[in-house]
Backbone and ligand atoms as CSV (ligand in chain L), in Angstrom:
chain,resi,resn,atom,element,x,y,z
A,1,UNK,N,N,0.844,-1.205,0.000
A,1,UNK,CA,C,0.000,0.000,0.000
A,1,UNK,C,C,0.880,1.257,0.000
A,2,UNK,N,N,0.383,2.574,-0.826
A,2,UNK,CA,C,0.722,3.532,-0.934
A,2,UNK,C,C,0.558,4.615,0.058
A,3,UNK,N,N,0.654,5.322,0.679
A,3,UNK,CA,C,-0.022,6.600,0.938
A,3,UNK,C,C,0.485,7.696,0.846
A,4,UNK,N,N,-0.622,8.731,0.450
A,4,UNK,CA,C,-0.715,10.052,0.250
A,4,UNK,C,C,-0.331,10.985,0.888
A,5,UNK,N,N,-0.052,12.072,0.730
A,5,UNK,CA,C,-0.711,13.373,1.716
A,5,UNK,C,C,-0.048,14.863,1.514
A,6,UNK,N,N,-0.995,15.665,1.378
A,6,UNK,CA,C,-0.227,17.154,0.694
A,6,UNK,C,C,-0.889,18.307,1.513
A,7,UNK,N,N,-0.020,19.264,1.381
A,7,UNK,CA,C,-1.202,21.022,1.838
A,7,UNK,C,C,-1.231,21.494,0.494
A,8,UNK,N,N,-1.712,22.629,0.679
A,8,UNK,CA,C,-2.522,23.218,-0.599
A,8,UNK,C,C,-1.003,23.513,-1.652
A,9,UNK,N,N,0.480,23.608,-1.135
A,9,UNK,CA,C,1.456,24.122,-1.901
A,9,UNK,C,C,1.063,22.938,-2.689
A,10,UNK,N,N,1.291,21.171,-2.359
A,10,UNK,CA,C,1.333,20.387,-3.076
A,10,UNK,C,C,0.262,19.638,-3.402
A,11,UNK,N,N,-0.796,20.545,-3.483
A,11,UNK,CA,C,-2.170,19.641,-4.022
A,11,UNK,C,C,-1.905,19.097,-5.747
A,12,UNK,N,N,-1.891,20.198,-6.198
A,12,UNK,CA,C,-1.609,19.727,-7.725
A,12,UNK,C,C,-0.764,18.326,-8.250
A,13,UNK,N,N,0.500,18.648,-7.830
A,13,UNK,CA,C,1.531,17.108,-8.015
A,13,UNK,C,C,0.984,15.929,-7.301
A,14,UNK,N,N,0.543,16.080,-5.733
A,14,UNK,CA,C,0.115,14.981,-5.058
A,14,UNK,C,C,-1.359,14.293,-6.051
A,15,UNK,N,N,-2.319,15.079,-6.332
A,15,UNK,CA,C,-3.422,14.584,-7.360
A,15,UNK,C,C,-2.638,13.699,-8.702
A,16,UNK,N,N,-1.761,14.405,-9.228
A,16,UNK,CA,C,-1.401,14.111,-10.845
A,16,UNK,C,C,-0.754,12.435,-10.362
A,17,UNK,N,N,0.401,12.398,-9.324
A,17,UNK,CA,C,0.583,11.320,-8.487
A,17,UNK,C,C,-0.282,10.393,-8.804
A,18,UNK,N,N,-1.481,11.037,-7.438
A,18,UNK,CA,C,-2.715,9.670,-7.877
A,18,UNK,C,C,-3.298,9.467,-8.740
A,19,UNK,N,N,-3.402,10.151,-9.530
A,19,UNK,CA,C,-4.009,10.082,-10.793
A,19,UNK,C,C,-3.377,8.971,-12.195
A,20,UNK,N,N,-1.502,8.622,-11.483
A,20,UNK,CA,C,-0.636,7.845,-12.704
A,20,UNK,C,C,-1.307,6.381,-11.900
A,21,UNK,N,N,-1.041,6.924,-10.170
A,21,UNK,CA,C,-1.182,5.529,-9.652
A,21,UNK,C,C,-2.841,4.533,-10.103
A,22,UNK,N,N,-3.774,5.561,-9.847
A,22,UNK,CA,C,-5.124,4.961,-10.424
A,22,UNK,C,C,-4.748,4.223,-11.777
A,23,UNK,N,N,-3.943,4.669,-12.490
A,23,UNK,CA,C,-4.161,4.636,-13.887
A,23,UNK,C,C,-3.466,3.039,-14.212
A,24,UNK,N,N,-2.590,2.908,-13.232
A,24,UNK,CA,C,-1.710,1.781,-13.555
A,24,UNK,C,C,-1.976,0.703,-12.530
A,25,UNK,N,N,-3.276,1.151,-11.865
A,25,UNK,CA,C,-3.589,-0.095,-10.845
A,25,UNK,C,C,-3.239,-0.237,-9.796
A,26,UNK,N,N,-1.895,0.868,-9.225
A,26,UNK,CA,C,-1.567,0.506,-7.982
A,26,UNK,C,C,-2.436,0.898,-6.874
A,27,UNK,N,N,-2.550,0.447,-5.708
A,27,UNK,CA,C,-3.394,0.496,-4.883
A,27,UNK,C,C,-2.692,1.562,-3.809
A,28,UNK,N,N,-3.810,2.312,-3.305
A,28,UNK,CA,C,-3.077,3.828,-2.626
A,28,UNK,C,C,-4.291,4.474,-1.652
A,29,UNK,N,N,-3.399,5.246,-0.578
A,29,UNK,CA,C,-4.466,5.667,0.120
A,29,UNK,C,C,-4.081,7.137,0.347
A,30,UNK,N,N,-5.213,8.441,-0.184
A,30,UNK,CA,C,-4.989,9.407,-0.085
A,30,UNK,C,C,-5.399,10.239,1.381
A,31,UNK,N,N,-4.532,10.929,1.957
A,31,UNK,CA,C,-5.343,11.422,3.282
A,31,UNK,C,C,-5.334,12.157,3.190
A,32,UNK,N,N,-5.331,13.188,2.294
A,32,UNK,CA,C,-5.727,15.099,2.226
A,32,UNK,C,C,-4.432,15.390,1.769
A,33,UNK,N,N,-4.445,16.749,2.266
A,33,UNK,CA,C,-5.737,17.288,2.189
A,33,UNK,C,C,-6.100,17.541,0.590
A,34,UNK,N,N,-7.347,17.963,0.193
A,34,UNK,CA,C,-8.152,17.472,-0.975
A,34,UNK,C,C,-8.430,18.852,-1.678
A,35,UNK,N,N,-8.471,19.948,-0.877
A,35,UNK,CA,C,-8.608,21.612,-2.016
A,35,UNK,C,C,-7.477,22.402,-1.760
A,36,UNK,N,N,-7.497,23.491,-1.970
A,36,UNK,CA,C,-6.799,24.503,-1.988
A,36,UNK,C,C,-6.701,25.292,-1.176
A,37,UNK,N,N,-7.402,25.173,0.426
A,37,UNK,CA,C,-7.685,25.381,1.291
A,37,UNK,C,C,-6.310,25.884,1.946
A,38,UNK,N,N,-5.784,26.425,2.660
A,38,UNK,CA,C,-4.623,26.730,2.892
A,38,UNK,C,C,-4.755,25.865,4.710
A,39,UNK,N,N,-3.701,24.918,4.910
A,39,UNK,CA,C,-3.760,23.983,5.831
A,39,UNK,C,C,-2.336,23.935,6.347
A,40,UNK,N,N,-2.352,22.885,7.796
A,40,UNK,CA,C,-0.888,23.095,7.929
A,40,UNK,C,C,-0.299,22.068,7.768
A,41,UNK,N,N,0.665,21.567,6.973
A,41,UNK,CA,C,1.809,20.742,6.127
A,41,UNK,C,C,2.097,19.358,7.880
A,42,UNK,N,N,2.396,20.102,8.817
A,42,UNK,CA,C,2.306,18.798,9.667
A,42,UNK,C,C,1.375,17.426,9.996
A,43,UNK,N,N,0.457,18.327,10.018
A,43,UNK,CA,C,-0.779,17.258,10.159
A,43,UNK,C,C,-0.878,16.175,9.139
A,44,UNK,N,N,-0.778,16.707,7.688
A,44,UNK,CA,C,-0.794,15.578,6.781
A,44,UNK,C,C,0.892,14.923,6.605
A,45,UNK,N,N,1.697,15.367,7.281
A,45,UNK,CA,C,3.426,14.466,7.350
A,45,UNK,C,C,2.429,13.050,8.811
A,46,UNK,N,N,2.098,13.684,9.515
A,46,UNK,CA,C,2.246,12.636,10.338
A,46,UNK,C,C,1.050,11.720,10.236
A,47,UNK,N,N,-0.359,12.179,9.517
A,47,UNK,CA,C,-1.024,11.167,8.763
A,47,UNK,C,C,-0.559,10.051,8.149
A,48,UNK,N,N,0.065,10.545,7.395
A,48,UNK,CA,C,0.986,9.797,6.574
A,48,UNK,C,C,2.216,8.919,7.193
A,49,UNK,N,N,2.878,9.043,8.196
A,49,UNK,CA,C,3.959,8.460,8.773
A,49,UNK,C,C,2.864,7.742,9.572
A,50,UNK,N,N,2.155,8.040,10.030
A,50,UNK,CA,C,1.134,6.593,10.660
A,50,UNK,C,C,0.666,5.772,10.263
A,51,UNK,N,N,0.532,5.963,8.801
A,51,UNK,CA,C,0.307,4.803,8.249
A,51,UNK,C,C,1.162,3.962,7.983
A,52,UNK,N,N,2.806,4.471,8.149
A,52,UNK,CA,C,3.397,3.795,7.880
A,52,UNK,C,C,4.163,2.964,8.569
A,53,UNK,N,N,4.060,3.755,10.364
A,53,UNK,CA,C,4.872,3.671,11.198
A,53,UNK,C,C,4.116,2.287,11.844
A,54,UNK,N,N,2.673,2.035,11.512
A,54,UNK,CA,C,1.862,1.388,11.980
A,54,UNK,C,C,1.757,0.148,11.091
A,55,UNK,N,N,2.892,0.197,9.730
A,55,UNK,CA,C,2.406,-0.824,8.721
A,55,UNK,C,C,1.231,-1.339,7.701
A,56,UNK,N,N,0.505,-0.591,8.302
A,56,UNK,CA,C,-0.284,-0.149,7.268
A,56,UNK,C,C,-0.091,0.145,5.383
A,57,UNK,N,N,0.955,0.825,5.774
A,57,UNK,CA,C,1.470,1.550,3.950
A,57,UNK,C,C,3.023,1.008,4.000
A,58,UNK,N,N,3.284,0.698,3.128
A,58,UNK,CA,C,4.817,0.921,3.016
A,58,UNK,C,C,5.536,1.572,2.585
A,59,UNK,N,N,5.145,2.753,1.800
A,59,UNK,CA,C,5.994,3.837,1.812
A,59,UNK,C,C,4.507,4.900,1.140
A,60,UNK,N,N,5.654,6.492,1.537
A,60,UNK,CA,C,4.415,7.116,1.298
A,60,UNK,C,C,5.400,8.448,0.253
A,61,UNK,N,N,4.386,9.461,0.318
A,61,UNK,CA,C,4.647,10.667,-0.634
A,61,UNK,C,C,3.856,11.911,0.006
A,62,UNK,N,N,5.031,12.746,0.056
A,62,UNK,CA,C,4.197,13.753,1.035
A,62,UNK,C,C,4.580,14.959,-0.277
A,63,UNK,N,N,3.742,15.851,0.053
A,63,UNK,CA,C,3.937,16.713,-1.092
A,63,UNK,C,C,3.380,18.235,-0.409
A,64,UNK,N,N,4.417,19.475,-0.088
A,64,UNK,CA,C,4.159,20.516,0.127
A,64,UNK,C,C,4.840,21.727,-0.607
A,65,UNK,N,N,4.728,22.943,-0.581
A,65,UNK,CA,C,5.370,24.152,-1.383
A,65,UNK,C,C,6.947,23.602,-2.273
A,66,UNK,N,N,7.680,23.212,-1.245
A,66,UNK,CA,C,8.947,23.220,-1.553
A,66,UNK,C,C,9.260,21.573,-1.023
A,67,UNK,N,N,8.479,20.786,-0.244
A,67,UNK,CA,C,8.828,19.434,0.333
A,67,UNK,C,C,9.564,19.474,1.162
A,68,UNK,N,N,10.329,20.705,1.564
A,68,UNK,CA,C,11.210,20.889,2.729
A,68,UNK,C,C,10.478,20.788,4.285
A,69,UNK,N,N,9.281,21.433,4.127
A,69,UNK,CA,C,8.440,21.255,5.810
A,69,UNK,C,C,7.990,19.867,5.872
A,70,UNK,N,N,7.524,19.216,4.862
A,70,UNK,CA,C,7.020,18.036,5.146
A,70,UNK,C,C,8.016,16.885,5.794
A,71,UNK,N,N,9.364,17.320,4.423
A,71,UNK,CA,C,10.335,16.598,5.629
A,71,UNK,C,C,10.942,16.897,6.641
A,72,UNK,N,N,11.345,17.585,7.283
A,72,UNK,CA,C,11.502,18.088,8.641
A,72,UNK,C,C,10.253,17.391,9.403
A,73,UNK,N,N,8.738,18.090,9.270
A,73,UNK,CA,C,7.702,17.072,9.796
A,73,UNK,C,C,7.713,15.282,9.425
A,74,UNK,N,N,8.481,14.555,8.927
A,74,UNK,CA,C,8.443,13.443,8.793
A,74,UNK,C,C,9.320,12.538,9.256
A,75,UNK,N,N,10.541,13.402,9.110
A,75,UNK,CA,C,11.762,12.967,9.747
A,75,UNK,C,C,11.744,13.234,11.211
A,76,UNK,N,N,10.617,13.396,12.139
A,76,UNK,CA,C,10.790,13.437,13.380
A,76,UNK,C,C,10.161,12.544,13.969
A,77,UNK,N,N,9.439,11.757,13.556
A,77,UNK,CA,C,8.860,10.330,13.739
A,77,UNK,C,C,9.994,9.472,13.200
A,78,UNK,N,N,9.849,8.586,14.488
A,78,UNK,CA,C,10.575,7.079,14.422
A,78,UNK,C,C,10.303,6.149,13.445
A,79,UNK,N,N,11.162,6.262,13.353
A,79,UNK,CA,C,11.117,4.987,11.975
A,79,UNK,C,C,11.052,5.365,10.007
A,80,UNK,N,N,11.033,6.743,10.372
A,80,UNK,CA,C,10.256,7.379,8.806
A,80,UNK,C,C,12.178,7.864,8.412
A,81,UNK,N,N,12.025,7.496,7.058
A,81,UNK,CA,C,13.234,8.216,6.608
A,81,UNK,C,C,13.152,8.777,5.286
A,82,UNK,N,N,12.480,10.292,5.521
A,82,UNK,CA,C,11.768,10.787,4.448
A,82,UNK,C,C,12.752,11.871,3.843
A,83,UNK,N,N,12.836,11.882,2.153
A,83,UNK,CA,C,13.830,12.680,1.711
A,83,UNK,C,C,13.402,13.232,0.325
A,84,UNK,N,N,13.856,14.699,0.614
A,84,UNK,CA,C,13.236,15.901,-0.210
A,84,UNK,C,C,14.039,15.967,-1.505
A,85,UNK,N,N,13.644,15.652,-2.335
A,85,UNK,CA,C,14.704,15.548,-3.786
A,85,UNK,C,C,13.507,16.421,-4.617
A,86,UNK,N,N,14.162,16.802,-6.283
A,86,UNK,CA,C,13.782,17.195,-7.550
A,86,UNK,C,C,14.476,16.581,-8.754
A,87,UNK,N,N,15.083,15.607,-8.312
A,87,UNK,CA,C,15.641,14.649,-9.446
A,87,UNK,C,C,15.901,13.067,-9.722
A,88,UNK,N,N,15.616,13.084,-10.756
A,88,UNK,CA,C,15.691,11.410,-10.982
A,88,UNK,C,C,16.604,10.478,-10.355
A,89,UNK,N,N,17.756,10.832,-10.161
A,89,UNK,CA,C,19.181,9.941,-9.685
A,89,UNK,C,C,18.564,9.468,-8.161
A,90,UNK,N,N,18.615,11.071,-7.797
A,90,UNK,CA,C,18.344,11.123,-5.675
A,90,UNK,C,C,16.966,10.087,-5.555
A,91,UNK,N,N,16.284,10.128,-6.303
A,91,UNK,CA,C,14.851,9.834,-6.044
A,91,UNK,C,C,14.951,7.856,-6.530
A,92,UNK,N,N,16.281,7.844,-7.041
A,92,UNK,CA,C,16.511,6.419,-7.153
A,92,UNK,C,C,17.683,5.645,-6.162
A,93,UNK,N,N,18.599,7.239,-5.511
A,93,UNK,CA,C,19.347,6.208,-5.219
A,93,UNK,C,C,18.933,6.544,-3.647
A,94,UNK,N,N,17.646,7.417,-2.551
A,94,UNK,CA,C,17.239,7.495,-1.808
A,94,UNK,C,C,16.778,5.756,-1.572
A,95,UNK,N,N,16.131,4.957,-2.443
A,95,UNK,CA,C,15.781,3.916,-2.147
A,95,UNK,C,C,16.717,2.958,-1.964
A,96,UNK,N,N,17.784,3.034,-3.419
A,96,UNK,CA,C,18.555,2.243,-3.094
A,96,UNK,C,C,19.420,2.082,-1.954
A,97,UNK,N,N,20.268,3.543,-1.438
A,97,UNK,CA,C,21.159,3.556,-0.355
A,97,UNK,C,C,20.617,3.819,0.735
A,98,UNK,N,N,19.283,4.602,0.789
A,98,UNK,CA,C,19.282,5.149,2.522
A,98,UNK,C,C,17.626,4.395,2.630
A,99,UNK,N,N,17.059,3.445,1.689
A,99,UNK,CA,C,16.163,3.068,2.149
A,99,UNK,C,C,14.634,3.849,2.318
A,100,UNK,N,N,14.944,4.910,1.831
A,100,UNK,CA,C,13.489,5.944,2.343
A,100,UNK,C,C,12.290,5.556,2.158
A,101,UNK,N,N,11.629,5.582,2.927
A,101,UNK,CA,C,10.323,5.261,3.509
A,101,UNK,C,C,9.519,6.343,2.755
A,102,UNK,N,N,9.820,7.490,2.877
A,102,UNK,CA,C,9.054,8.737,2.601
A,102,UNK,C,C,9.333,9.528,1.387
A,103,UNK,N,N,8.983,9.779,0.482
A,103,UNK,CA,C,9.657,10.467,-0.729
A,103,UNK,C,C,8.541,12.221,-0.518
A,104,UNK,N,N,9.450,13.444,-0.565
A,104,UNK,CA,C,8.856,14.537,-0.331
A,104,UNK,C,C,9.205,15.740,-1.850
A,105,UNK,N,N,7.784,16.054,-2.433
A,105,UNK,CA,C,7.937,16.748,-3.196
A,105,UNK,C,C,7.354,18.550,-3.005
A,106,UNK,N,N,8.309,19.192,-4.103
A,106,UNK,CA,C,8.072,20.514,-4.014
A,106,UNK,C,C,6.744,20.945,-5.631
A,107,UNK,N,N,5.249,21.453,-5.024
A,107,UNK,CA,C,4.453,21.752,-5.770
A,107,UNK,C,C,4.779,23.223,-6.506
A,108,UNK,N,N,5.717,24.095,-5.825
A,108,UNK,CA,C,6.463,25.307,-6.334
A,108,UNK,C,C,8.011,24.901,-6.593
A,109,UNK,N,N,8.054,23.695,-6.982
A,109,UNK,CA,C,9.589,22.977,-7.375
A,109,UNK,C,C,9.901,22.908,-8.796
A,110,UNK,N,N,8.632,21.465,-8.673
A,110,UNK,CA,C,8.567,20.892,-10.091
A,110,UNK,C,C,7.355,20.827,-10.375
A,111,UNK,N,N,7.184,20.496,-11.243
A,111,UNK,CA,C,6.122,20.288,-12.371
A,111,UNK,C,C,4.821,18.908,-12.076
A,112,UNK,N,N,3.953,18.679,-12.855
A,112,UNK,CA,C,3.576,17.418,-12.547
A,112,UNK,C,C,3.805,16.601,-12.910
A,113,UNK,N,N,3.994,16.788,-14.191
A,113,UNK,CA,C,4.917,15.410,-14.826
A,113,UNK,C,C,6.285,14.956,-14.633
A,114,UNK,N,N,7.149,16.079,-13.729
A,114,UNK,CA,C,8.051,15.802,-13.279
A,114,UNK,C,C,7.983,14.721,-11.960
A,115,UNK,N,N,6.759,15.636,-11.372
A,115,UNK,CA,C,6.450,14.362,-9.692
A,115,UNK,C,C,6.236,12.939,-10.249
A,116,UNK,N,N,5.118,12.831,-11.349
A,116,UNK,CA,C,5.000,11.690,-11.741
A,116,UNK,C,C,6.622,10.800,-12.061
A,117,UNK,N,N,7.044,11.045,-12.562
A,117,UNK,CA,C,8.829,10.567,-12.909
A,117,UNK,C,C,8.906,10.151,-11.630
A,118,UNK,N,N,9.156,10.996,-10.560
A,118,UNK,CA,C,9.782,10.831,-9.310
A,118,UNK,C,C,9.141,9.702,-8.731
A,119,UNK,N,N,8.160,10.228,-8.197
A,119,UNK,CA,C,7.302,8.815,-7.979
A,119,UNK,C,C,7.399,7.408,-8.348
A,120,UNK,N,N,7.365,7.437,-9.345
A,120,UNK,CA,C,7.391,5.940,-10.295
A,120,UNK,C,C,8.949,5.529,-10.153
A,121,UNK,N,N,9.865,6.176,-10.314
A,121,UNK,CA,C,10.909,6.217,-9.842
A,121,UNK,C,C,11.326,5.415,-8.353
A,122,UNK,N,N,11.020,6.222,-7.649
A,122,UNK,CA,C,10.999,5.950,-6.190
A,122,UNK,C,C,10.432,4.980,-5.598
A,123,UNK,N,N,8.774,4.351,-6.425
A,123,UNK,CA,C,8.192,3.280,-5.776
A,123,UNK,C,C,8.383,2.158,-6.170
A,124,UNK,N,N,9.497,2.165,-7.657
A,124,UNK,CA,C,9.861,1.261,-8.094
A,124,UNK,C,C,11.153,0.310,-7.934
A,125,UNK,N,N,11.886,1.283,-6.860
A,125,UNK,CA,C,13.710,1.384,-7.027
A,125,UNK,C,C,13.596,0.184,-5.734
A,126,UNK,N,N,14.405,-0.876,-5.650
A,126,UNK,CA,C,14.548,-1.532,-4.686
A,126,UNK,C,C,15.741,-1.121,-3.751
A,127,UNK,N,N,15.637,-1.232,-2.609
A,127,UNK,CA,C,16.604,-1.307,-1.055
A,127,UNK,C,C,17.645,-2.693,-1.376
A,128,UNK,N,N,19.729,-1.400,-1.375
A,128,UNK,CA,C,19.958,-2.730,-1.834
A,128,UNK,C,C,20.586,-3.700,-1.076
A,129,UNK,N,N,20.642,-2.460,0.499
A,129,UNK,CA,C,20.767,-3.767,1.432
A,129,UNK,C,C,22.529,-3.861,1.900
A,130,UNK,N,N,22.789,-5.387,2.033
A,130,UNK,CA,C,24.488,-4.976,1.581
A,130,UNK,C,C,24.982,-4.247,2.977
A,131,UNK,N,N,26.248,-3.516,2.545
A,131,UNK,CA,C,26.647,-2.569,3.554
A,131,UNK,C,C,26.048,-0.904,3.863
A,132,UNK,N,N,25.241,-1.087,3.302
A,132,UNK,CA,C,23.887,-0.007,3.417
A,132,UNK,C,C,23.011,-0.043,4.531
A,133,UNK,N,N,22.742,-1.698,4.645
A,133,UNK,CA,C,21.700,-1.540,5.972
A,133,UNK,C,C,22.526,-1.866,7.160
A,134,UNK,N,N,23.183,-1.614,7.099
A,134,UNK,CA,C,24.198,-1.678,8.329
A,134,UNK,C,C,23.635,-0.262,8.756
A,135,UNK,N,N,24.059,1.439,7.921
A,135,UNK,CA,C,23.991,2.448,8.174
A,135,UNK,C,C,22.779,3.094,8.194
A,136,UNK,N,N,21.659,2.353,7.729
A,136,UNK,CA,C,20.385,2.629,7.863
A,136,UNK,C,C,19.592,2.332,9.268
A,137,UNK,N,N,20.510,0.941,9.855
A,137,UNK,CA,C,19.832,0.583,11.432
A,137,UNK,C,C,20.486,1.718,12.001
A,138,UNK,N,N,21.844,1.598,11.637
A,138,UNK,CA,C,22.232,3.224,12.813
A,138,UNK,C,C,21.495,4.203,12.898
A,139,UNK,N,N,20.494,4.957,11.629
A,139,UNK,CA,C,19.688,5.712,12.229
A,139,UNK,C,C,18.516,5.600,13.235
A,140,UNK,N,N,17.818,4.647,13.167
A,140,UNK,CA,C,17.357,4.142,14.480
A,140,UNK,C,C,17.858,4.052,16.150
A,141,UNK,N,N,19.230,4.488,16.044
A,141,UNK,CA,C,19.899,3.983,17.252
A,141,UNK,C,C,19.658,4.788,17.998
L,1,RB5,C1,C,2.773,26.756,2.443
L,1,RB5,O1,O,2.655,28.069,2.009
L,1,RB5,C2,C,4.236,26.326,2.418
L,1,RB5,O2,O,4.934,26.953,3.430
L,1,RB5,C3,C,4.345,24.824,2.526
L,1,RB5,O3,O,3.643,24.250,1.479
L,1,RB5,C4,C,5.734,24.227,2.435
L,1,RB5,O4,O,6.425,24.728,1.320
L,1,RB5,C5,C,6.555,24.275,3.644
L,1,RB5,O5,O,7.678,23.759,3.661
């Protein structure tokens, strides 16, 4: 399972998101927020890290102005290792080397078809483990 979650900076990309995921079948759970409403970026980081922290989702996508508040709000929950990129490489090798749980985008960054890239990117890239998860339990410590 997927999950969602944006403020009004990243409503646009977080929709276009669900909108590839509907399209291709993957199964996903959106938790807001849903207009343009101007809201605050924490509430939907830790929506989202509960679903994950709880197992529920296995990785999620948070999406605000710049993706910078969301991660700061995500990265302060245990267990979440959420990371703010705008490019293809980071957004592949976040999975591969540091494992991220959380992928965070900027709606005044990039584009939507750029998030879409990222995304698909990111939910696709496997953890490669190795002498990697050695340094990944250390953040837990
Ligand atoms: C909201 O205006 C904006 O501050 C928020 O979306 C995000 O960019 C914070 O990091």
């Amino acid at each position: 399972m997927i999950v969602l979650g944006c403020d009004h900076g990243g409503l646009a990309i977080k929709n276009a998101i669900a909108a590839d995921l509907k399209a291709r079948g993957v199964e996903y759970k959106d938790v807001g927020t849903y207009t343009e409403e101007s809201v605050d970026y924490p509430v939907y980081a830790k929506a989202v890290c509960d679903e994950i922290t709880s197992g529920r989702a296995e990785l999620g996508i948070l999406c605000c102005g710049t993706g910078i508040g969301m991660s700061i709000a995500a990265n302060k929950q245990r267990g979440i290792r959420a990371a703010v990129l705008s490019d293809a490489f980071s957004a592949e090798m976040t999975r591969r080397h540091n494992d991220a749980n959380v992928l965070c985008l900027g709606g005044r960054v990039i584009d939507c078809k750029k998030a879409v890239e990222l995304a698909r990117i990111f939910l696709s890239t496997p953890f490669e483990g190795g002498r990697h998860a050695k340094r990944v339990a250390m953040l837990e410590k």
